[in-house]
Backbone as CSV, one residue per row, in Angstrom:
resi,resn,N_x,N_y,N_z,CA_x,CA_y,CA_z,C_x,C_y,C_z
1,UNK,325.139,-22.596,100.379,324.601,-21.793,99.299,324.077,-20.476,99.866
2,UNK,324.233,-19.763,99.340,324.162,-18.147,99.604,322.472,-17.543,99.263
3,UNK,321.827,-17.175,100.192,320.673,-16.352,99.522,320.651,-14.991,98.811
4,UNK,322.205,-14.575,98.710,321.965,-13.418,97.789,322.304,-13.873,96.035
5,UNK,321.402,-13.330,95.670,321.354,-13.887,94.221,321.360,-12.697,93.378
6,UNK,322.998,-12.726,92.458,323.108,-11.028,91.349,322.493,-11.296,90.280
7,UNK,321.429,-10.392,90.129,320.799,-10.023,89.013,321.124,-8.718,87.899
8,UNK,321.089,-9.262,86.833,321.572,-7.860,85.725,320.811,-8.090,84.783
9,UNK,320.098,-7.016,83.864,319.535,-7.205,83.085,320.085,-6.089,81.465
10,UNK,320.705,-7.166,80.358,321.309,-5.956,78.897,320.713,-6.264,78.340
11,UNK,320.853,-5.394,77.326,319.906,-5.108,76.114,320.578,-4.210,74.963
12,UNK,321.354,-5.345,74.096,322.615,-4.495,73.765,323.644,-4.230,74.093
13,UNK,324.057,-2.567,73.727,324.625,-2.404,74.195,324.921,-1.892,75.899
14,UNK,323.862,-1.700,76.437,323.455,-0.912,77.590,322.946,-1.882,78.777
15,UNK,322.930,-1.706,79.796,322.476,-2.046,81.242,321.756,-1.712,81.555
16,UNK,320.757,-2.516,82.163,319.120,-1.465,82.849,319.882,-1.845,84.242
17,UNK,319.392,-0.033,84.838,319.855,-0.526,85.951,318.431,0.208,87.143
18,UNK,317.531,0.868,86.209,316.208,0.790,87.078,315.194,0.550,85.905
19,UNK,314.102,0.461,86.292,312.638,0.455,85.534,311.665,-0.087,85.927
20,UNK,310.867,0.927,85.280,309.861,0.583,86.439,308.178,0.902,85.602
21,UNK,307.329,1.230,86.489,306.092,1.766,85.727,305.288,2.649,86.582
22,UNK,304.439,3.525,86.717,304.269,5.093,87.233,302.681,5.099,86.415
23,UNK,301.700,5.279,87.276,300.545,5.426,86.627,300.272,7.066,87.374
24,UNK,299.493,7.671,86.793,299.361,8.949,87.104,298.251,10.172,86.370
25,UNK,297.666,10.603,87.086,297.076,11.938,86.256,297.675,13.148,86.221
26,UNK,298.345,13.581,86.680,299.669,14.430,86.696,300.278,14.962,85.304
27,UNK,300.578,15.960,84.735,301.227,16.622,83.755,302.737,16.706,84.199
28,UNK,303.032,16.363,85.073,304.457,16.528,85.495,304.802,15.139,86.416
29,UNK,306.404,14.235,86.079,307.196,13.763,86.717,308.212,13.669,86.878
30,UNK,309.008,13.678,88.291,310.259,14.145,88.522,310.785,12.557,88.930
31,UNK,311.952,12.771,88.385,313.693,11.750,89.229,314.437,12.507,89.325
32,UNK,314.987,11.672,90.364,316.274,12.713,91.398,317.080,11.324,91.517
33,UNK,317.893,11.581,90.462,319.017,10.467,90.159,320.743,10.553,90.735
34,UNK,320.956,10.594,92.136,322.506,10.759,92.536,322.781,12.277,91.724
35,UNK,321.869,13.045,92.145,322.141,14.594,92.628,321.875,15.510,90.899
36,UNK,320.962,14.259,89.977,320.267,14.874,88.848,318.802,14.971,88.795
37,UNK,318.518,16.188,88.340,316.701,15.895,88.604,316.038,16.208,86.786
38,UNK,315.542,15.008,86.671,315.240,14.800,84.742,313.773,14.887,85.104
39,UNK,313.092,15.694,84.817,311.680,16.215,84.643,311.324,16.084,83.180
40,UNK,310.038,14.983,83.413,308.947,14.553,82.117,308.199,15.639,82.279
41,UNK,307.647,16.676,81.205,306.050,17.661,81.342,305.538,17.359,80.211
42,UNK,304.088,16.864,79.994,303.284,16.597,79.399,302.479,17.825,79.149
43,UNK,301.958,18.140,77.986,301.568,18.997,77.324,301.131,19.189,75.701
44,UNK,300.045,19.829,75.703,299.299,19.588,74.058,299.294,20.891,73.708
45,UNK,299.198,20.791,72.114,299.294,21.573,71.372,298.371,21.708,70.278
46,UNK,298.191,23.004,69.109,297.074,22.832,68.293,297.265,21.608,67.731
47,UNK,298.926,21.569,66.618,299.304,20.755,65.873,298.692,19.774,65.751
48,UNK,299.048,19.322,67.572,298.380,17.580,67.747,299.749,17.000,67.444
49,UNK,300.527,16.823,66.819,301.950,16.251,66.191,302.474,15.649,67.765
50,UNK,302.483,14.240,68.318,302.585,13.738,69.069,304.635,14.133,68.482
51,UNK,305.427,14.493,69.587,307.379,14.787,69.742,307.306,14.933,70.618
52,UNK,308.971,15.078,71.222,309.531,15.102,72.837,310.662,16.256,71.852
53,UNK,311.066,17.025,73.122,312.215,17.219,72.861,312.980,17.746,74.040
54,UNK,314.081,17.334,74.500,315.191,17.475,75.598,315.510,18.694,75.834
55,UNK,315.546,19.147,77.038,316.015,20.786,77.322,316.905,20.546,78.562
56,UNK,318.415,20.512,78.318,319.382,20.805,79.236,319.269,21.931,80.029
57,UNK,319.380,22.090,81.495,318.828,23.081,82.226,320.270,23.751,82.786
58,UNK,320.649,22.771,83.509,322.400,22.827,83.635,322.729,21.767,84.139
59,UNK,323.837,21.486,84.265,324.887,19.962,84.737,324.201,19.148,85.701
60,UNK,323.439,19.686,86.349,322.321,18.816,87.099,320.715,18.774,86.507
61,UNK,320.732,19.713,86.138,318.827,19.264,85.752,318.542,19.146,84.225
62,UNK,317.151,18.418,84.004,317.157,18.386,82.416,315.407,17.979,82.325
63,UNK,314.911,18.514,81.628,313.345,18.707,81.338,313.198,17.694,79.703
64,UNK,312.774,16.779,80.032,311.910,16.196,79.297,310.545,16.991,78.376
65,UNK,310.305,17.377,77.201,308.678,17.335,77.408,308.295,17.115,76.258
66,UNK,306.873,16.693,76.778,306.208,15.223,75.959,305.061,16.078,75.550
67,UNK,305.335,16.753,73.922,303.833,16.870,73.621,302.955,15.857,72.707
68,UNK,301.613,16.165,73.060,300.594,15.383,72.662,300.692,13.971,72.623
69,UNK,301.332,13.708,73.806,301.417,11.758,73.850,300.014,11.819,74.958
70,UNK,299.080,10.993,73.638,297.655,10.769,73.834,297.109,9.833,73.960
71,UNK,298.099,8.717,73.045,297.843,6.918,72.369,297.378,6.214,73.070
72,UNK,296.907,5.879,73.303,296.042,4.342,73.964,296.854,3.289,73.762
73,UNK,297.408,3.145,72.735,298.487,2.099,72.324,299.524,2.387,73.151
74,UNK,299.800,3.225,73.187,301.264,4.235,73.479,302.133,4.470,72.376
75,UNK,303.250,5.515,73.125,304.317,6.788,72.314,305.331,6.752,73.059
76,UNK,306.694,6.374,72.192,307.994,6.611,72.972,309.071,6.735,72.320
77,UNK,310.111,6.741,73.106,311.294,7.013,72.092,311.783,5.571,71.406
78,UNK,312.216,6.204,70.213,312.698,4.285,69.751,314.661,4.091,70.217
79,UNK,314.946,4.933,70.336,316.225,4.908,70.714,316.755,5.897,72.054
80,UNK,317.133,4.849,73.639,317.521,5.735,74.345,318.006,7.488,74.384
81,UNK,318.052,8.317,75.000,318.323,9.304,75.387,319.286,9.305,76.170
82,UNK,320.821,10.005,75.767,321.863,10.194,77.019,321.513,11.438,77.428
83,UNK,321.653,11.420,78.886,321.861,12.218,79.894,322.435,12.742,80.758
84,UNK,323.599,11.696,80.251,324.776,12.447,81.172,325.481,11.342,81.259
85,UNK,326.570,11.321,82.194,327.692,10.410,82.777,327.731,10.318,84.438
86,UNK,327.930,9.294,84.751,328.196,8.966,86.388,328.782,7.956,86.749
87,UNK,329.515,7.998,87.425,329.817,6.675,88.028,331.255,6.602,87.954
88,UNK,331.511,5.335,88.447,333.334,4.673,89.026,333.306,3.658,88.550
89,UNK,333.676,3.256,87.640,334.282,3.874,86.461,332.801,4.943,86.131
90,UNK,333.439,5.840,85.000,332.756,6.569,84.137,331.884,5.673,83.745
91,UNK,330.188,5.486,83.656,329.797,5.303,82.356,328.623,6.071,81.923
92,UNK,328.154,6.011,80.432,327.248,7.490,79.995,325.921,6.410,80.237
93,UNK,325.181,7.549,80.522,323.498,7.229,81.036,322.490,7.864,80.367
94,UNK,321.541,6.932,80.058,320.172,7.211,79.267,319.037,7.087,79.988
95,UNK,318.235,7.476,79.266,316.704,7.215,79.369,315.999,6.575,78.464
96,UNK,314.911,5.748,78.699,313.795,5.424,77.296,312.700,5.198,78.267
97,UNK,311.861,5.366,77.591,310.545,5.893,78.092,309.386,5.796,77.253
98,UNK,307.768,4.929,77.310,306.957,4.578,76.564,305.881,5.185,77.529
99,UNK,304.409,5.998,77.133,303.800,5.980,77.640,302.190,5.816,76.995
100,UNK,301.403,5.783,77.787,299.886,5.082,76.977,299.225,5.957,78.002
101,UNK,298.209,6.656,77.771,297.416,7.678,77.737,295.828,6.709,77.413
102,UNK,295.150,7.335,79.035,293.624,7.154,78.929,292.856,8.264,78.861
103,UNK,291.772,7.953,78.944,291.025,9.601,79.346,291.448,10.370,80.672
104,UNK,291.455,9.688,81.547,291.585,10.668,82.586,293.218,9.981,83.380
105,UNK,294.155,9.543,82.637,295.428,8.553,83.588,296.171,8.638,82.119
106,UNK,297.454,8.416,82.879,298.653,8.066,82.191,299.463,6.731,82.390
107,UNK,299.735,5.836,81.453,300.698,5.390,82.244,301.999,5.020,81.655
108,UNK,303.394,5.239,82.305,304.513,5.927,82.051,305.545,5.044,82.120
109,UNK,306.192,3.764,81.565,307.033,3.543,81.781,308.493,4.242,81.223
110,UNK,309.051,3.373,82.383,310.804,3.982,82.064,311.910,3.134,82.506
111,UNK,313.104,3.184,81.800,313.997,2.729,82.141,315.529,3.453,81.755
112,UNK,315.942,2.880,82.992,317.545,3.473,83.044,318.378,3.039,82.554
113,UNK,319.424,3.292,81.964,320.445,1.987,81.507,321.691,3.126,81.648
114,UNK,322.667,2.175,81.334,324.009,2.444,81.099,324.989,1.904,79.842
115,UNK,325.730,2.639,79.644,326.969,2.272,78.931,328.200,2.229,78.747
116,UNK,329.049,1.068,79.640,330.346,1.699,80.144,331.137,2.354,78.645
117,UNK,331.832,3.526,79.420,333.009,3.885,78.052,334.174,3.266,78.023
């Protein structure tokens, strides 16, 4: 019997293929994903109106930013984010991402997934 043991974890239609959790006081976090760098920036506004919205930078980089995620409960997306494509075979890649907000800390989960085409 073999001690390597394959683990996979779906959800749907998609594959997690990282995730994790990130506590932080920081307004800014970076991944550097096989030569992509997807930057979260946290930031408030008068509104208050807790949204994200995606800013393609170019074929490699892409800015996340998260205003007014404050919740104690937490704030996230309800449906992944694609970000691109990678891989052998092709398949397209997302993000989802929940985070919960203290007074002085964040904390940030995330996960990666996939979807072969």
């Amino acid at each position: 019997m073999s001690n390597n043991i394959e683990f996979e974890i779906k959800t749907g239609k998609y594959k997690v293929i990282k995730s994790g959790t990130i506590r932080t006081s920081e307004n800014e976090i970076s991944f550097f994903i096989d030569g992509l760098s997807l930057k979260y920036i946290f930031s408030t506004t008068e509104d208050g109106k807790a949204r994200f919205k995606s800013e393609v930078i170019s074929d490699e980089e892409m800015i996340i930013n998260l205003y007014n995620f404050s919740s104690k409960t937490g704030q996230g997306n309800k449906n992944p984010i694609e970000v691109g494509t990678f891989g052998d075979p092709e398949s397209e890649f997302f993000v989802n991402f929940h985070v919960k907000s203290g007074e002085h800390s964040r904390e940030f989960q995330y996960s990666f997934l996939i979807s072969e085409k």
